[in-house]
C-alpha positions in Angstrom: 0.0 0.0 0.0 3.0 2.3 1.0 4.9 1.7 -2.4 1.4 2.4 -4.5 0.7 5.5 -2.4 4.4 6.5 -3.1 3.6 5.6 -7.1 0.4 7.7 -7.3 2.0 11.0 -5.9 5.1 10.7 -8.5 2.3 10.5 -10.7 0.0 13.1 -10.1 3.6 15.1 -9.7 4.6 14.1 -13.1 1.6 14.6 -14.8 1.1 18.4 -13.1 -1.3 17.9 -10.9 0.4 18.7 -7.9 2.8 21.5 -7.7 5.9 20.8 -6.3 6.9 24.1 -5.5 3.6 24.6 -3.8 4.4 21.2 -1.5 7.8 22.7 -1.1 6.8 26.2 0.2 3.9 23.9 2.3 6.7 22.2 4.0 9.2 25.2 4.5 6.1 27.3 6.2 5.6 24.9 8.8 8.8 24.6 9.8 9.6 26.6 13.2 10.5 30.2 12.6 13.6 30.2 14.6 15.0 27.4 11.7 14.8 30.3 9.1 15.6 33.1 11.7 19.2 31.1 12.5 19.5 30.5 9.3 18.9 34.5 8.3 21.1 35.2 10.7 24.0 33.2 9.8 23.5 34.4 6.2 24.3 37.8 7.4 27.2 36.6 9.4 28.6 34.9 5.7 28.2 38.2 4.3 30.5 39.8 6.3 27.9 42.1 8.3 29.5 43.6 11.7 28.9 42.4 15.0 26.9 45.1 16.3 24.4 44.7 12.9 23.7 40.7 13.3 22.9 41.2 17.3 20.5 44.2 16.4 19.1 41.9 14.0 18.7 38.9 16.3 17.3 40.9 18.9 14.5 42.2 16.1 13.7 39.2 15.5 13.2 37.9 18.3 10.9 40.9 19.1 8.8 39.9 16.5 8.8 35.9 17.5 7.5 36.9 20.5 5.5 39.9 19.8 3.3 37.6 16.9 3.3 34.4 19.0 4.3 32.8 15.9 5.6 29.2 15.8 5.7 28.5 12.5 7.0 31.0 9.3 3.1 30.7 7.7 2.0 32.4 11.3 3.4 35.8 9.9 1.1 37.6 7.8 0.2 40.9 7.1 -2.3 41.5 9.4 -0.3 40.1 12.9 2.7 42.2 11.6 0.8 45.3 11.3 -0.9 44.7 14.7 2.2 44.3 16.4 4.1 47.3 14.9 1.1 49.5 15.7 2.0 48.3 19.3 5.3 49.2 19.4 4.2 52.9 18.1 1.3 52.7 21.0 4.0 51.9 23.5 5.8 55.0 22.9 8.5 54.1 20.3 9.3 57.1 18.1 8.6 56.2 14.1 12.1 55.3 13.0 11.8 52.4 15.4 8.9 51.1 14.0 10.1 51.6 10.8 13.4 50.0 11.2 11.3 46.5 12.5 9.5 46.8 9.7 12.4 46.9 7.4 14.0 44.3 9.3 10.9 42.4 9.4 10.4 42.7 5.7 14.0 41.8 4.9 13.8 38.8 6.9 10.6 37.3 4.9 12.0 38.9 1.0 15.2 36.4 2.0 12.4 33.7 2.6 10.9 34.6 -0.3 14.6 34.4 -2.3 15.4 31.2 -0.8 12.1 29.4 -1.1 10.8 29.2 1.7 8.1 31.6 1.3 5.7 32.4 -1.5 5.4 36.1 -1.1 6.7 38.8 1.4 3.5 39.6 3.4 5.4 42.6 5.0 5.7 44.4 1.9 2.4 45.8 1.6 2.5 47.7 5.0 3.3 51.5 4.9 6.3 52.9 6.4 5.4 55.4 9.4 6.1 59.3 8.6 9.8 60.3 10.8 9.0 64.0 10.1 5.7 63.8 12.2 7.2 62.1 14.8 11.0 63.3 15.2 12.1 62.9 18.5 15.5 64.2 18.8 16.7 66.7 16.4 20.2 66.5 15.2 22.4 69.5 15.1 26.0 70.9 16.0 27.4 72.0 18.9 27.3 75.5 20.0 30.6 77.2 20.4 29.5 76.9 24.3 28.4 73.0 24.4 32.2 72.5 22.1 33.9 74.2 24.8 32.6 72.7 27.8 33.1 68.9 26.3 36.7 69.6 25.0 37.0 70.5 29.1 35.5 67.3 30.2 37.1 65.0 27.5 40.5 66.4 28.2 41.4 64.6 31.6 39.7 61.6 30.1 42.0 61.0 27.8 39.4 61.4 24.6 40.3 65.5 24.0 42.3 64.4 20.5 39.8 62.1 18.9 37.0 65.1 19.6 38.8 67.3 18.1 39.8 65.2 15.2 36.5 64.1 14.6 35.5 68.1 14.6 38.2 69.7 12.2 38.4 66.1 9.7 34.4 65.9 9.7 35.0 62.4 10.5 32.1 59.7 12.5 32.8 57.6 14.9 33.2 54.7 12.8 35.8 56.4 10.6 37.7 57.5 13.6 38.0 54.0 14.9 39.5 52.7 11.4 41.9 55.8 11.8 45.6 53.8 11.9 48.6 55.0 12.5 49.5 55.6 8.8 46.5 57.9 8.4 
């Protein structure tokens, strides 16, 4: 009975009648969502991303693991990822965090998607929140006051020179701390 039940799926295969790539995605969205989350994540790591990103996006992930109550990858559709975004903004996060979940969210599912393991990106029909309504710090320079004052404090600390270089070269943080000697 085995071997003819095994014969008449090869069949109906064959012939068309069942999709394989249908079964396929069938069996990847019941798998359980950390599979494809460890598997995102170590995808990142083989591309070389920096510490800091792939534990940012762990943590995201996770957020939304236990945020959705999802157990499986087919548990996350649009409607539960909306919901749990529209939480996040209700507990007082400013717009650029919900908007980076959501683009972390929506990356995660387009490399499902890429790899096969998902038909379609349900996150991709879900509008990004507006930052300019909702900006919570500005960014701007340092008065000639404010420069003063930290130049005062960073001075016994030890830090005075890489302020100052990072005020007259215009240079970030990150390009300060890939300054080498040779620079």
């Amino acid at each position: 009975r085995i071997g003819n039940k095994v014969q008449a799926e090869v069949a109906l295969r064959r012939s068309g009648v069942v999709d394989v790539r249908q079964e396929d995605l069938s069996k990847q969205g019941r798998l359980p969502i950390e599979t494809h989350i460890a598997d995102f994540i170590q995808s990142k790591r083989d591309a070389g991303r920096g510490t800091r990103t792939v534990i940012d996006n762990q943590r995201i992930l996770k957020w939304l693991v236990v945020s959705t109550n999802a157990k499986v990858l087919d548990d996350l559709n649009a409607n539960v990822i909306a919901g749990v975004l529209r939480n996040l903004h209700g507990a007082g996060r400013a717009a650029r965090t919900v908007n980076h979940h959501l683009s972390l969210t929506s990356g995660f599912l387009k490399w499902c998607v890429r790899m096969g393991r998902l038909g379609s990106n349900p996150a991709q029909v879900l509008p990004f929140a507006d930052e300019a309504k909702d900006r919570r710090r500005e960014r701007r320079s340092l008065s000639p006051v404010e420069l003063h004052r930290l130049f005062e404090v960073a001075g016994p600390r030890g830090r005075l020179l890489w302020y100052m270089a990072a005020l007259w070269a215009g240079l970030r943080r990150s390009d300060l701390m890939r300054l080498r000697w040779g620079d």
